[in-house]
N, C-alpha and C positions, 0 to 999 in steps of 0.2 A: 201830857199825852191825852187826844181825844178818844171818846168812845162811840160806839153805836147806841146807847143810851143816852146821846146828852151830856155825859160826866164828861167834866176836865181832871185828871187826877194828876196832883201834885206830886214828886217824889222827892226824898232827899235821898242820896246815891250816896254808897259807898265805896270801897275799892273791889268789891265784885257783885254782882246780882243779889245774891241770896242778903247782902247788906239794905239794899233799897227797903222803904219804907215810902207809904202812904206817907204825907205831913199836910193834905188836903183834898174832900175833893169837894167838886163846883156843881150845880145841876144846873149847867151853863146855856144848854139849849134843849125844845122840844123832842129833837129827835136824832140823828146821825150828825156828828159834825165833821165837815168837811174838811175842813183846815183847822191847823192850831201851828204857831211860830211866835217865838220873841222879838217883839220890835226895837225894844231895847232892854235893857239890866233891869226896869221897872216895869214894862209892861209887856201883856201878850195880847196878840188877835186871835179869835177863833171866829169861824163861818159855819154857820150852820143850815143844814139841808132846807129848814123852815125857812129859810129867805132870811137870815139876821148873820149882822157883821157886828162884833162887838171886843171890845178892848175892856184888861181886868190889870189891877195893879197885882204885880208879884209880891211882893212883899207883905200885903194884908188883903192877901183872895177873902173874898166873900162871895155872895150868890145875891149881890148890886154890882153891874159892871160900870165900869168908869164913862162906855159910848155903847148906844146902843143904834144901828142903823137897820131898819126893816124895808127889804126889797120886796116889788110884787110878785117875785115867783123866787122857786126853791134854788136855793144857790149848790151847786153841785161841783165845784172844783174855782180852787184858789192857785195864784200863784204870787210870791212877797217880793219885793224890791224894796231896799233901801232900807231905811231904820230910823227912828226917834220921827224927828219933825219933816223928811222926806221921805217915808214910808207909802207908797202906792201897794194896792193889791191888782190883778189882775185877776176877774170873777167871768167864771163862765155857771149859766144857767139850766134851768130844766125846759123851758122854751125856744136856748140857742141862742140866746145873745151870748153876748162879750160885750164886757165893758171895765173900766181902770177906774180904780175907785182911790180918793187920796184920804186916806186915815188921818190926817191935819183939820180936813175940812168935812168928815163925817159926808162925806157927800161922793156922787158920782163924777167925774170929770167929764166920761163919755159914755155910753152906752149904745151898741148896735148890732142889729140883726142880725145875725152870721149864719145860723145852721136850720136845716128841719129837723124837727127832731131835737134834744138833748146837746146841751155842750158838752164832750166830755172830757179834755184837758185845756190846759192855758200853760203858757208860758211865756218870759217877756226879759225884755235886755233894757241899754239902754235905748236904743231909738224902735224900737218894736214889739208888740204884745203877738203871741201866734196862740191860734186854738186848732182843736178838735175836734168834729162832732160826729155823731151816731149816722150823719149823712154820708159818711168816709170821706169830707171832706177838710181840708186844712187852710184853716184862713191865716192872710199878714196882713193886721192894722199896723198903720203908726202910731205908735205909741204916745204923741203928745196930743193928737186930736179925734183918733178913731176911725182916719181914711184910709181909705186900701189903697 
C-alpha cells in the first residue's frame, strides 16, 4: 500500500483486518506516490508524484530499489499492463503528457503532448492508452507508438 508520505507499507494479512500486520515499510519516495502494483510474485512498481518510476524486490524490500527511472515533471497517475518481462506502465504527468513507459527497458517508449493543464487519469488495453486531463478533455493514442 502507498502513502502520501512516501511510505510503501508491507503487510502480512490474515483472515480478518484486525490480524494484518506491518512486516515493512519503505521511504520509497519524496512525496505522494501515485501508483504501487505487483509486476510479478518478486517484484513491485511504484511512481511517485516527484517524477520517479521504481521497481523493489518483495521478498527483501529495502530502502535500495532494484530500478530507478526519474522523469522531468511530476508523474501524477499510472496505469499497469502486463507482468514480469512484458510489463508497460501507462504515465500521465503534471504538464499533460502521456506516455508508455516499458519497465524491461527502464525507459520511455513514447511520450506525448496531450493535455493543458495536468493529466489526470490513464488507462490502456491492448492496442490503446486513453487519458484525462484537467482540460476536460479525453485523448486515444495507439498504444504501440503514441499516435492519435
Amino acid at each position: 500500500m502507498g502513502s502520501s508520505s512516501g511510505a510503501i507499507n508491507l503487510y502480512d494479512v490474515g483472515a480478518t483486518p484486525s490480524q494484518y500486520e506491518i512486516r515493512q515499510v519503505i521511504m520509497a519516495h519524496e512525496g505522494q506516490i501515485a501508483f504501487v502494483a505487483y509486476l510479478d510474485a518478486a517484484r513491485i512498481v511504484t511512481v511517485g508524484g516527484e517524477g520517479t518510476i521504481k521497481t523493489w524486490a518483495v521478498d527483501e524490500p529495502t530502502s535500495t530499489p532494484l530500478t530507478v527511472f526519474t522523469h522531468d515533471a511530476g508523474i501524477v497517475c499510472a496505469a499497469l499492463s502486463g507482468s514480469g518481462a512484458t510489463a508497460v506502465l501507462a504515465v500521465g504527468d503534471e504538464i499533460g503528457r502521456v506516455g508508455l513507459f516499458n519497465l524491461s527497458e527502464n525507459a520511455f517508449t513514447w511520450l506525448e503532448s496531450a493535455h493543458t493543464g495536468k493529466t489526470q487519469c490513464v488507462a490502456l488495453d491492448g492496442t490503446q492508452v486513453l487519458s484525462g486531463g484537467a482540460d476536460n478533455v479525453v485523448m486515444v493514442f495507439n498504444r504501440a507508438d503514441g499516435s492519435r
